[in-house]
C-alpha positions as CSV (number, residue, x, y, z in Angstrom):
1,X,32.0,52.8,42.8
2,X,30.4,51.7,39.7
3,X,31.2,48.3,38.9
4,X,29.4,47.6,35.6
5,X,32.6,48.0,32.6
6,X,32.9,51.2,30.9
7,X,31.4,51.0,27.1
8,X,32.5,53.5,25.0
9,X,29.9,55.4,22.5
10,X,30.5,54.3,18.9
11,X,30.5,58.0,16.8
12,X,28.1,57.4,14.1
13,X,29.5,56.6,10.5
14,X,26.2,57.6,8.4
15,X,23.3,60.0,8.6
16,X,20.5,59.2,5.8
17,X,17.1,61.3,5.2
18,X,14.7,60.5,2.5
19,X,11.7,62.0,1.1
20,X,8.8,60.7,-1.1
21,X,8.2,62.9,-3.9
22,X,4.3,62.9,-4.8
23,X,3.6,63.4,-7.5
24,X,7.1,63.2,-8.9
25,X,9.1,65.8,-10.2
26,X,10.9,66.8,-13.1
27,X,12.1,70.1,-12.3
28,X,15.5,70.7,-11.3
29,X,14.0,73.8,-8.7
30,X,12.0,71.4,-6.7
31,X,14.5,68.7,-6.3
32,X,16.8,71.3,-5.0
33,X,14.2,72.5,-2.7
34,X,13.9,69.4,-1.1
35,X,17.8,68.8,-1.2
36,X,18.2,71.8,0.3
37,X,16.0,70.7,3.8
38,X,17.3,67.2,3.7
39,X,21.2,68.8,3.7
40,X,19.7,71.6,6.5
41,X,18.6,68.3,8.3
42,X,21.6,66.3,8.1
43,X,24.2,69.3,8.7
44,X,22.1,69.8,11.7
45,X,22.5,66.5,13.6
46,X,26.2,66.7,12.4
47,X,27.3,70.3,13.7
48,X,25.4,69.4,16.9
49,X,28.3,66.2,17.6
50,X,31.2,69.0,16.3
51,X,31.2,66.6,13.1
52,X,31.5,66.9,9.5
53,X,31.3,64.8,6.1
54,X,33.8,63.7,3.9
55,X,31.3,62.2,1.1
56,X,27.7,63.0,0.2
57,X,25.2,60.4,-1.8
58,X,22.2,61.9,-3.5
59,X,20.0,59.2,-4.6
60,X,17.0,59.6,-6.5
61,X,14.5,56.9,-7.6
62,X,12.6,57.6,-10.5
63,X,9.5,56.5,-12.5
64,X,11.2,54.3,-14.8
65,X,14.2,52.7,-14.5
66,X,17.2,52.2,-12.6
67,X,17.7,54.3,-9.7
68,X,20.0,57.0,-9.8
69,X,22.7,57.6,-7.6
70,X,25.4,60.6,-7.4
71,X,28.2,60.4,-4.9
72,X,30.3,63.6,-4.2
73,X,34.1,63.4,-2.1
74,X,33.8,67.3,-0.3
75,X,37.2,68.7,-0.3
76,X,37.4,68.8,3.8
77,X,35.0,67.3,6.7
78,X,31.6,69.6,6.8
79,X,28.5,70.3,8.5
80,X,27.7,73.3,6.4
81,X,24.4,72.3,4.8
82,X,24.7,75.4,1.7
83,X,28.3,74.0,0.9
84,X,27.1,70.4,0.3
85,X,24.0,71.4,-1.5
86,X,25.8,73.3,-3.9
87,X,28.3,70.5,-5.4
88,X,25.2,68.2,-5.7
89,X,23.0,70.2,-7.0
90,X,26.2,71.0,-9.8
91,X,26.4,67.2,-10.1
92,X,22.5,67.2,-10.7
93,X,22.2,69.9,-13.2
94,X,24.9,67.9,-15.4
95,X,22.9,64.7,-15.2
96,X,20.2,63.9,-17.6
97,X,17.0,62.7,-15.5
98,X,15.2,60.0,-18.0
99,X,12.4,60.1,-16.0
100,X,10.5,61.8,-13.3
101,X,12.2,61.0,-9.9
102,X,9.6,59.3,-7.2
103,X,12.0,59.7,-4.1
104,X,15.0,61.9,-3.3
105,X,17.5,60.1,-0.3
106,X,20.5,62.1,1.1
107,X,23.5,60.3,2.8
108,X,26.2,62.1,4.7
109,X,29.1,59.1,5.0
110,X,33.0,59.1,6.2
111,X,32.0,61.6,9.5
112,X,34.8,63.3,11.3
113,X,35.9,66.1,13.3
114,X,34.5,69.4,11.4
115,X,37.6,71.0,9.8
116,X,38.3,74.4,11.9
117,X,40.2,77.4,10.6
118,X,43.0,78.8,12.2
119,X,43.1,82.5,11.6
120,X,46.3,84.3,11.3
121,X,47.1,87.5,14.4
122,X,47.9,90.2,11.8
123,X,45.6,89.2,9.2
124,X,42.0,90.1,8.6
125,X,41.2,86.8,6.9
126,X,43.6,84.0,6.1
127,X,40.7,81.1,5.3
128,X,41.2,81.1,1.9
129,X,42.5,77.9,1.0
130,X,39.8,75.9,2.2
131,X,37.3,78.1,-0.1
132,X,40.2,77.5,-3.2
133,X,39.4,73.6,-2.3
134,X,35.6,74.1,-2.3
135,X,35.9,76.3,-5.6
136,X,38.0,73.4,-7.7
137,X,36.2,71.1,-6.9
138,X,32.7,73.1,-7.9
139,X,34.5,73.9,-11.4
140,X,36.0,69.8,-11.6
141,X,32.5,69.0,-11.6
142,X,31.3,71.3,-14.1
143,X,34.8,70.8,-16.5
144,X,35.1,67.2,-15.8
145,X,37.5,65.0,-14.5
146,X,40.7,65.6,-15.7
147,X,40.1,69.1,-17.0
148,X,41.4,71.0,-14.1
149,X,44.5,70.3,-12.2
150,X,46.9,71.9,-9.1
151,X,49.6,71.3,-8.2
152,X,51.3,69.6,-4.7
153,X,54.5,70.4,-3.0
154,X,56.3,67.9,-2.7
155,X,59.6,68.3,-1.8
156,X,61.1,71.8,-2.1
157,X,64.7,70.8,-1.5
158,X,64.9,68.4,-4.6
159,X,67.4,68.9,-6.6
160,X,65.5,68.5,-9.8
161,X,62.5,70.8,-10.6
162,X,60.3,67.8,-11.9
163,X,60.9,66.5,-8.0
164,X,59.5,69.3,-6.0
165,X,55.9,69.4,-7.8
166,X,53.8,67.5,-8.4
167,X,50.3,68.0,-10.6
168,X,47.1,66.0,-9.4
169,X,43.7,66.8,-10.9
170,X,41.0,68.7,-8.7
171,X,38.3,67.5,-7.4
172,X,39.7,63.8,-7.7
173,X,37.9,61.4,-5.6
174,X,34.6,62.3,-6.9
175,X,32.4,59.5,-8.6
């Protein structure tokens, strides 16, 4: 009986949070402690909708300089706020800070459905490949790219070995 037209809701694409730092901080501790509420934030708002992220960008503005600005692909859609926290704060340890930083911004982009597990009958736990992705791409970051590589299926019934595998590196997608 409604006549006005049916609008559809547009999902949302980006969450941001931000947080002034003062006085700024050097210390790797207490810009993880504030990544660490910002994620908790964020993953909040996302699991709420059932939604995850595919990319995280840490950006930090510091005292001097250019900002800085660390983007991380996740291996699968997330709302987990531990999971993200721990590849950027592995991308942050292996940056040097020139200066103190004045501001710490978090941005969860690329939103999706949250990736579910599917847990086999007879099996008391079968969600280990999603860990293995979470793992590679924790030790790509630490390695660097190239370092560490896995390999694809691609087509079992080739007739040539070099045709059914193929080698990619981990973590890849990462910036």
């Amino acid at each position: 009986l409604d006549g006005r037209p049916l609008r559809p809701r547009r999902p949302i694409e980006r969450l941001r949070a931000d947080a002034e730092l003062d006085p700024p901080v050097e210390s790797r501790d207490a810009l993880r402690f504030v990544l660490h509420h910002l994620a908790g934030a964020l993953c909040a708002q996302l699991a709420a909708r059932g939604a995850g992220a595919a990319k995280a960008i840490l950006e930090l503005e510091l005292e001097r300089g250019a900002p800085l600005r660390i983007e991380q692909v996740l291996p699968e859609p997330v709302a987990l706020p531990e999971l993200v926290e721990r590849l950027l704060v592995a991308r942050l340890e292996a940056t040097v800070l020139p200066a103190p930083a004045t501001r710490l911004a978090l941005e969860l982009d690329g939103t999706a459905p949250q990736a579910g597990t599917q847990l086999s009958l007879f099996t008391p736990q079968s969600a280990g490949a999603d860990r293995l992705a979470w793992q590679l791409a924790g030790l790509a970051i630490r390695f660097g790219p190239g370092r560490i590589w896995r390999v694809e299926l691609r087509d079992p019934e080739a007739p040539l070995a070099e045709g059914r595998v193929a080698w990619t590196a981990a973590g890849e997608g990462t910036t």
